[in-house]
ZAKOL-445278 format. One record per residue (C-alpha): residue in one letter; x negated, y negated, z negated. Coordinates in steps of 0.2 Angstrom, whole numbers, plus 2048, in hexadecimal, padded with zeros to 3 digits. Each point is the difference from the previous one (the first is absolute). Layout:
N
AXYZ/...
***
This chain:
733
XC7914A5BD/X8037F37F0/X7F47EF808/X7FA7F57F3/X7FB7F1808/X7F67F47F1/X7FE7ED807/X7FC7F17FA/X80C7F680E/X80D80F808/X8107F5805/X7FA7FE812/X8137FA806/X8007F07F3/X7F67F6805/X7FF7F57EE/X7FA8127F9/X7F47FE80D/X7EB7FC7FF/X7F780880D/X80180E80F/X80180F7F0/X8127FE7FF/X806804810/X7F580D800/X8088087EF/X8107FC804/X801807814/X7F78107FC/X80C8027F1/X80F7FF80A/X7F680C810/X7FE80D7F0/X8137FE7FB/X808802813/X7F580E7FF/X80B80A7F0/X7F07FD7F5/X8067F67ED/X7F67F1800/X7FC7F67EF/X7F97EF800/X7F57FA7F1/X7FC7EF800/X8027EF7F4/X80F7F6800/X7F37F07FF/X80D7F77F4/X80C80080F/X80D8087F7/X80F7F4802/X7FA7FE816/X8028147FE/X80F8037F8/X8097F0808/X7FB805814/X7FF813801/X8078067EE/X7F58077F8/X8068077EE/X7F78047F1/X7F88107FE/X80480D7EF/X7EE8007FE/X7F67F47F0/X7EC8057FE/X7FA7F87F2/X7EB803800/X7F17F67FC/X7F3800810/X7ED7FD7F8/X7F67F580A/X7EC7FE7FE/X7FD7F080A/X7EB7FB803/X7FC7F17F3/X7F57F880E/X80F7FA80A/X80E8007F1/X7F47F87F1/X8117F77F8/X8098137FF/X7FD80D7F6/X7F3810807/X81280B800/X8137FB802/X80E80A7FB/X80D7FC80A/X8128047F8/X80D80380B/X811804804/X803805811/X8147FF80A/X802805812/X80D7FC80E/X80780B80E/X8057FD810/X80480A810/X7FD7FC812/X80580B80E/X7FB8117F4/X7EF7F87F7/X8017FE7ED/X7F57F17FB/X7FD7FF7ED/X7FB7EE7F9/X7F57FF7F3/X7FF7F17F5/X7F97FD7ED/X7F57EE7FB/X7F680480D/X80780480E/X80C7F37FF/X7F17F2803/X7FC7F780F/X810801808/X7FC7F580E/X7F1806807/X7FD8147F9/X7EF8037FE/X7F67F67F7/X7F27F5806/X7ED8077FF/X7FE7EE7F6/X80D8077F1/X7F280E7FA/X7FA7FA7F0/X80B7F37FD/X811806800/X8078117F9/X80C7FF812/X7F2808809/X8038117F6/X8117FF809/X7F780E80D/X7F980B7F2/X8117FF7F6/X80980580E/X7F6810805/X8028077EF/X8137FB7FF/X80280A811/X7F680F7F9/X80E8007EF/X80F7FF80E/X7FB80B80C/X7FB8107F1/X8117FB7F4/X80D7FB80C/X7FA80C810/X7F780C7F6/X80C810805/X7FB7FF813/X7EF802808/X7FE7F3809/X7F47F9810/X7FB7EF7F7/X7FC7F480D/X7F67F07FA/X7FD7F1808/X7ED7F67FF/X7F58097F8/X7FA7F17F6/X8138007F9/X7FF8147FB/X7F18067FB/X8048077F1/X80F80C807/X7F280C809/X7F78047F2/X8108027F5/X80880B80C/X7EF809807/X8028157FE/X8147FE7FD/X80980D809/X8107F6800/X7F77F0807/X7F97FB811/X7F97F1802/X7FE7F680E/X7F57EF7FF/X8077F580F/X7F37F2804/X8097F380B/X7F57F27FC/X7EF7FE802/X7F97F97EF/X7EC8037FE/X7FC8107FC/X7F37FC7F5/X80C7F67F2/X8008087F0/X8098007EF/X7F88017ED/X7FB8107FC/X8047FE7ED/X8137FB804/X80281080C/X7FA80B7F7/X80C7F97F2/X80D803808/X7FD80F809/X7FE8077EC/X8117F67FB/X80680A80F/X7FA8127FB/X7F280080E/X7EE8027FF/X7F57FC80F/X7EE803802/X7FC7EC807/X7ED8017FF/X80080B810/X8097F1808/X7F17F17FA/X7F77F880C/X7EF803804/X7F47F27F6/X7EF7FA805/X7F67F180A/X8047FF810/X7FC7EF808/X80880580E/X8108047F8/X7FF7F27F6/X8007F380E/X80E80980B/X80D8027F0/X7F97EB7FD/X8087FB811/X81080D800/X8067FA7EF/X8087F1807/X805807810/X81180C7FA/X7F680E800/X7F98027F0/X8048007ED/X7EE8017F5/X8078057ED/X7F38077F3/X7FA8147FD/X80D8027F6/X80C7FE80C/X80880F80C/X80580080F/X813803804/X801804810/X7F48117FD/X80A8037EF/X80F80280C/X7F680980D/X7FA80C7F7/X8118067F5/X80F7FD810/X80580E80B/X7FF7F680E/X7FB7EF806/X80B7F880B/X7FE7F280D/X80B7F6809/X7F47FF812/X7F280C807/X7F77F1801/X8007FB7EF/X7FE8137FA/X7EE7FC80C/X7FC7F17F9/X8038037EC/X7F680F801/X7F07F8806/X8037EC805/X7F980580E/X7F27F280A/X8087F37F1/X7F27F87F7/X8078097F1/X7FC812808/X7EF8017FA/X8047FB7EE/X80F80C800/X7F880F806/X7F38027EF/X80D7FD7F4/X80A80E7F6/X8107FA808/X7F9806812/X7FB80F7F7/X8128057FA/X8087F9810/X7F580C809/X8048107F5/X8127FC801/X8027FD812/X809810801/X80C7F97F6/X8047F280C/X80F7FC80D/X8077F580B/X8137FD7FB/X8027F180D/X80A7F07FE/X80E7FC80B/X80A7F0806/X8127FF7F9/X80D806807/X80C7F1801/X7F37F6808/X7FD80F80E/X814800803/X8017F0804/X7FB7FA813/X7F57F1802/X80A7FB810/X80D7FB7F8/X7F67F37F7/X8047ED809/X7EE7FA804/X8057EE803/X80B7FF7F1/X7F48067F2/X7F17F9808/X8097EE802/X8067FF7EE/X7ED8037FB/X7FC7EE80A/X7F580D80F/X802800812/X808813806/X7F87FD80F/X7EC8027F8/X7F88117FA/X8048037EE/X7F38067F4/X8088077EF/X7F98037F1/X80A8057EF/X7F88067F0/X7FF7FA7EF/X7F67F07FA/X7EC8077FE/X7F27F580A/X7F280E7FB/X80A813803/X80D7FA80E/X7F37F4809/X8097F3800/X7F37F27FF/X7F780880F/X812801809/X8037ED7FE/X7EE7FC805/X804809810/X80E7F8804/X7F87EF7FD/X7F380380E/X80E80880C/X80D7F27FE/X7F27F4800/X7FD805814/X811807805/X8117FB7F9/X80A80B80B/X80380E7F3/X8098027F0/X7FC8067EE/X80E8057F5/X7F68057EE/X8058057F0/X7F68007EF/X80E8067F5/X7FA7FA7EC/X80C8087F1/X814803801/X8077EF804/X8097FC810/X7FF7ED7FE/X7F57F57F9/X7F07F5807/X7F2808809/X7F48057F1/X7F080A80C/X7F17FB806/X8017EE804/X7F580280F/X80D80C807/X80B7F2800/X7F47F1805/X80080C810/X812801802/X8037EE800/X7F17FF80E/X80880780D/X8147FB7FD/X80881080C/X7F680B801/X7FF8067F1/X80E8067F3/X7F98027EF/X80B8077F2/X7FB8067EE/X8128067F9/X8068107FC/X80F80480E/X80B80D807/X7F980F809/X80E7FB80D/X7F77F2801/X7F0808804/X80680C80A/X8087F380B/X7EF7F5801/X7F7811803/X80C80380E/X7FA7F080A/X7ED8037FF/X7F580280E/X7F08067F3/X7FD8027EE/X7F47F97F8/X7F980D7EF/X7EC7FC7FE/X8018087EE/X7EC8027F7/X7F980C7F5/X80B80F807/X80B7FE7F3/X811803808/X803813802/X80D80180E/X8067EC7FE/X813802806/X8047EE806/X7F1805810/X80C80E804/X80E7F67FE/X7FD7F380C/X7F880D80A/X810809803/X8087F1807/X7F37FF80C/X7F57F47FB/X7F0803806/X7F18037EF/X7F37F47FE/X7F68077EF/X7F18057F8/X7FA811805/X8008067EF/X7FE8127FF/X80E8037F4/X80C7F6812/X7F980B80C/X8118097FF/X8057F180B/X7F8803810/X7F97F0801/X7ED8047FF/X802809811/X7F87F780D/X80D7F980B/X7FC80A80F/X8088107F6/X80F803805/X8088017EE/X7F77F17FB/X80C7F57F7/X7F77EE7FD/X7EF7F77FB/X7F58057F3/X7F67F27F5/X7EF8057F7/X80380A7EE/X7FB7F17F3/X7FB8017ED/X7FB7F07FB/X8097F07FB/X8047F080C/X7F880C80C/X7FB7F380F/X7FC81180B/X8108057FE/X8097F0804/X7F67FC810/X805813806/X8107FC7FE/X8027F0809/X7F880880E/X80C810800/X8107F5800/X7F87F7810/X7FD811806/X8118077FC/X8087EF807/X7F7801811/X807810800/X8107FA7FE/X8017F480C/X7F580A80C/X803812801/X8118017F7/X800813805/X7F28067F7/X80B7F37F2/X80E80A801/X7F7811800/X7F67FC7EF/X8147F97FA/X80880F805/X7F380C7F8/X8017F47F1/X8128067FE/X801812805/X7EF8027F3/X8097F77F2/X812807801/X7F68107FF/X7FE7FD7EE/X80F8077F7/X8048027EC/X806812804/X7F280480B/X7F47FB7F1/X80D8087F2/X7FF81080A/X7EB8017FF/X7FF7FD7ED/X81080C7FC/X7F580F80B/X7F27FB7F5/X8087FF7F0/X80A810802/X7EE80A802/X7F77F77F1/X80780E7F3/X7F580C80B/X7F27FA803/X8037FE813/X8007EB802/X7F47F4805/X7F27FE80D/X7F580C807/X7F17FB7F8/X7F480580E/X8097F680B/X7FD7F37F2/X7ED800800/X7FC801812/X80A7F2801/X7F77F57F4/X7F0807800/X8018097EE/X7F780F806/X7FA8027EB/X8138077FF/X7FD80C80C/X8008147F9/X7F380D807/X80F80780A/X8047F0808/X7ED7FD805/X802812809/X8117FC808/X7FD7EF806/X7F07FF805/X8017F8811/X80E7F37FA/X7F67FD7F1/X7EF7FC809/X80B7F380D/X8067F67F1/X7ED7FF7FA/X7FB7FD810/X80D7F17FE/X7FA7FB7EF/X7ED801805/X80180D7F2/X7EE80C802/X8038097F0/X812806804/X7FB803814/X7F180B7FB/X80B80B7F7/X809802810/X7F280080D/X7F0800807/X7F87EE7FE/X7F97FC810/X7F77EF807/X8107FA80A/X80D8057F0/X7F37F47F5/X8027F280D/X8138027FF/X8018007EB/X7F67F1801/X8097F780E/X8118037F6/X7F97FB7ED/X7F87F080B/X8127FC807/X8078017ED/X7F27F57FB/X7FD80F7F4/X7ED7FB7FD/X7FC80F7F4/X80480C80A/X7F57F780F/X7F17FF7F6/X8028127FC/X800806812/X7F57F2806/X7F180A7FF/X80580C80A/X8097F5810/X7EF7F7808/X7F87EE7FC/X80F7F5809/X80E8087F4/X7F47FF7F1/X7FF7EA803/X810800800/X8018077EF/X7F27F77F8/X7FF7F080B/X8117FB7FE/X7FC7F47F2/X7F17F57FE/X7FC7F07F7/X7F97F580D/X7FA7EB7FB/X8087F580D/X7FB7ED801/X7F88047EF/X8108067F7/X8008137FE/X80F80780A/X8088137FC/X804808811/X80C80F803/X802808810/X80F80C805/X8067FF812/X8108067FD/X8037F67F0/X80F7EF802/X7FA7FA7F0/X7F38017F3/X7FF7FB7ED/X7F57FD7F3/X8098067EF/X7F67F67F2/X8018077EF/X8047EF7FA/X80E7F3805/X7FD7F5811/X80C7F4800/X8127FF809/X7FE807813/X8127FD80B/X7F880C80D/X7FC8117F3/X80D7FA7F1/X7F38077F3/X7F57F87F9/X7F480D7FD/X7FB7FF812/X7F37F6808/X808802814/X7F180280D/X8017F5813/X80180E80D/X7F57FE80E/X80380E810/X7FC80E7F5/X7F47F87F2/X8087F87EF/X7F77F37F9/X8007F77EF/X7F57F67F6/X7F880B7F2/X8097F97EF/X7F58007F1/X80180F7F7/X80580B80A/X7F3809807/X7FB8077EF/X8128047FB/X80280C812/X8067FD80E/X814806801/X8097FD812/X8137FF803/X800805812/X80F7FF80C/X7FF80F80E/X8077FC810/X80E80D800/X8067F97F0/X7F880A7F1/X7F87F77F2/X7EF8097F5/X7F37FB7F7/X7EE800803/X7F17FC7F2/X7F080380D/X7EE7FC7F9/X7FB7F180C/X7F17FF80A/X7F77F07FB/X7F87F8810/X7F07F77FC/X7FE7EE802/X8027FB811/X801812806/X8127FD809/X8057EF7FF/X8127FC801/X803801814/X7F98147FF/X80C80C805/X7FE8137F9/X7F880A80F/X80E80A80A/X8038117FA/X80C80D807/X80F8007F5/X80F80B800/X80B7F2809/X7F07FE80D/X7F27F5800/X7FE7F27F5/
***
């Protein structure tokens, strides 16, 4: 096969050419693909690094000149001071260079060539500068390349991101000497979008028409919608743009041959954001709609550690030495964390409050933490200044560093870890490397147990005998005081494991590293090349039964599938509390009503409870419509919500609140647990704008609930009145 791989960033063994975790990924499954006899061509943009390029790895100047004028419609609400449609004139060079068989093609033209430093450009450049086209330009420059200077071969076109290629699916949809493959190794939100008017531009300049109205959203009051897109919007999992923008993610969706993802986990996740507060919001828009029609289309490549890091041995590292130069005692537990500067995503502000309240009480551990910021590997510490204010605090024990510096380095300060510390948030890291890194030197995970980690073994409970390390609450909000607290108290955990019961230490350690070194570039080359060699015929992708069992889209189902399947289908919807999809399967009787109900109650899924209520008896019909109640307490009227199995209840308020440390949005008005009651005073307003929840179950999944609350008359309850005990699905409450 002919591999086109079409990156923003590709040259994963530079490290200046270097921005994030898609480079190594290019770069290592482009030299997998080559070992393998495949011809493998990098597109990607030279980012006005032509001298760096030509000087280190000699990179000479291609026979190639494309002179074209890209049209670009830009939206007049966020570009008033530019004109409703640019013409952007042109001229287009390349460079070539060759690494261990892998072409890689440099593009660079006015565009291309900006932002040297930093690549991409910031969210805060759209409608002010023309540098944040630099994306657009460069998908329409790598369309020209790869059709004039490839055009002979057919060719597997490989594209990283789709928010960095969504116009090459529709461009090559329906060609025979195409395949497209849409590689999604981030996690941006699904639900961003791009202006309609400017795609359909220049999907016109590009000889394409696409049919875009079957990808609109669907419109309409929903008050409910309405207060659960308020409080995702500033939380990284939302973009809100106008109607007459489209989304990109189903534009890719709908026109790739296959989708492909770098973990089983993130493949999971992306397909439903599964118990995330966004899951509710996701599942009616059209994006969820193509995601599910295209599931068929999807596949788990893998990602891999690299193979130089895997070579070397950990042993050979000097503890005392590298420790000692660092200011920490070798003699202590070493916690490790290494990722690049982002408080919010990499949880770093939680991780420094945790280790506040842990050194506070015990100073006989280390932290050695780095918060790489931009390319430098000198210069004054420019991150969070509480970061720092923390560092100072507590003189050795803890190593803080925010330069740029050598993977030896790294690897040698990963070698002397007894833990590694990754709480990353919004389950934007797809596979995340440096955990399986510091992993495969032994050191024992402490993270988040995103579902898009779970790859790591760390969720298992540490009685399993492949368990690998300690697993911290998923978290999607902002200065998230939850998650900080859970993490203090799993490094004492992890600590007094340590010091306690070092064999089940060096068990989780020595699962770590067999689990991690498991991950290999030619293991995960080998996937996607099985995948990509059966595209041409139809016979790639995921069983799509398998699919919708799995996630419950039983609307995907074919008559034949209901016939085939009937027992597995009716034990997912027994999962799901699902009556519609169970009835097609089976018999409905009294104790299979009591089991729908008791499931859709565990997933705090109240419209699905109400609607088997009437049939499950009077305790499971309180439950339903009890659970909320206005109630005046010492004369103030109090809104109550009880859930048994619930860690923590929200009221979302269609209007701001005012800065809250412990929720980090202010949209929510946070409710004081008491047992299994939440209580709060009853703000103004509220009652008449409906009631909206934000309810943390105790097995970690987030939902929303808007119940209709049952007022309590005047000194019917009174504040110390506890709701009668009922038999619940967890047992009497």
């Amino acid at each position: 096969m002919h591999i086109v791989k079409v990156a923003f960033e590709a040259l994963g063994f530079d490290p200046r050419m270097m921005r994030g975790g898609t480079a190594s990924v290019v770069w290592n499954l482009a030299r997998e693909y080559a070992r393998e006899g495949h011809r493998v061509s990098v597109v990607t943009p030279a980012h006005g690094c032509a001298a760096h390029l030509t000087g280190r790895h000699g990179a000479t100047v291609l026979e190639w000149t494309d002179e074209h004028t890209v049209p670009v419609v830009l939206d007049q609400r966020l570009w008033p001071d530019h004109p409703g449609e640019l013409q952007l004139r042109l001229v287009t060079r390349g460079l070539r260079l060759e690494r261990e068989g892998v072409d890689f093609y440099l593009l660079s033209d006015a565009y291309l060539d900006l932002l040297p430093e930093q690549f991409y450009p910031p969210n805060e450049m759209q409608g002010v500068d023309l540098a944040f086209l630099k994306p657009l330009v460069f998908q329409v420059d790598a369309i020209r390349f790869i059709d004039q200077f490839l055009a002979p071969d057919p060719v597997v076109v490989q594209a990283y991101e789709p928010l960095y290629h969504y116009l090459l699916p529709p461009v090559y949809a329906g060609r025979d000497d195409r395949v497209v493959v849409s590689t999604v190794a981030m996690n941006p939100p699904i639900s961003g979008k791009v202006y309609r008017p400017q795609v359909e531009r220049l999907l016109t300049h590009l000889g394409v028409t696409v049919d875009l109205d079957r990808l609109a959203e669907p419109t309409g009051d929903d008050p409910l919608r309405d207060r659960m897109a308020r409080y995702l919007r500033p939380s990284h999992l939302r973009h809100e743009q106008g109607e007459d923008y489209t989304s990109y993610h189903a534009l890719v969706a709908a026109h790739t041959d296959l989708i492909d993802f770098v973990s089983a986990g993130q493949r999971d996740y992306y397909s439903t954001f599964r118990d995330a507060p966004s899951e509710r919001l996701f599942a009616a828009s059209t994006v969820a709609r193509v995601v599910r029609e295209t599931a068929h289309k999807q596949i788990v490549g893998g990602c891999a550690l690299p193979d130089w890091w895997l070579a070397r041995n950990p042993r050979d590292v000097n503890r005392d030495a590298v420790l000692g130069r660092l200011g920490l005692d070798p003699r202590r537990p070493t916690f490790y964390h290494a990722a690049r500067f982002d408080q919010n995503h990499k949880g770093q502000l939680e991780l420094f409050r945790a280790v506040d309240a842990v050194l506070r009480h015990d100073r006989d551990v280390n932290f050695l933490i780095r918060c790489a910021v931009g390319t430098s590997e000198t210069g004054d510490p420019v991150g969070n200044p509480y970061f720092r204010e923390v560092a100072d605090r507590y003189p050795g024990n803890v190593y803080l560093d925010w330069r740029m510096v050598a993977e030896e380095d790294l690897f040698a300060q990963a070698a002397v870890a007894d833990f590694c510390l990754f709480p990353s948030k919004f389950e934007l890291d797809g596979f995340l490397i440096t955990l399986g890194e510091a992993m495969a030197c032994g050191a024992v995970p402490v993270a988040t147990a995103q579902e898009t980690l779970s790859h790591y073994g760390h969720l298992r409970p540490l009685t399993d005998p492949t368990a690998t390390g300690y697993a911290v609450p998923r978290s999607f909000r902002t200065d998230d005081a939850v998650l900080a607290a859970a993490l203090a108290g799993t490094i004492r955990h992890a600590l007094h494991v340590y010091r306690e019961d070092p064999a089940t230490h060096r068990r989780l350690s020595d699962n770590a590293r067999r689990l991690a070194r498991s991950f290999t570039w030619q293991r995960s080359a080998l996937a996607r090349l099985h995948q990509f060699a059966l595209a041409p015929g139809g016979g790639a992708g995921s069983d799509p039964v398998e699919l919708a069992l799995t996630y419950g889209w039983f609307d995907q189902l074919t008559e034949d599938d209901w016939r085939r399947h009937r027992g597995r289908i009716a034990e997912a919807a027994l999962a799901l509390g699902d009556l519609a999809a169970y009835r097609r399967c089976a018999p409905v009787q009294r104790d299979v009503l009591d089991r729908l109900f008791d499931a859709a109650y565990r997933r705090g899924d109240f419209d699905r409870c109400a609607e088997l209520a009437p049939s499950t008896g009077d305790a499971r019909r309180r439950l339903v419509h009890q659970r909320c109640r206005i109630e005046v307490q010492e004369g103030v009227p109090h809104v109550v919500y009880h859930l048994p199995h619930a860690d923590r209840v929200e009221l979302v308020l269609p209007w701001l609140t005012g800065p809250d440390a412990g929720s980090g949005n202010r949209y929510t008005y946070p409710m004081r647990r008491s047992g299994r009651v939440f209580t709060a005073p009853l703000p103004d307003g509220a009652l008449a704008a409906g009631l909206v929840f934000l309810l943390t179950l105790s097995g970690g999944r987030i939902t929303w609930d808007a119940p209709h609350p049952h007022v309590e008359p005047p000194g019917g309850a009174g504040g110390d009145r506890q709701p009668e005990r009922v038999e619940t699905p967890e047992g009497r409450s």
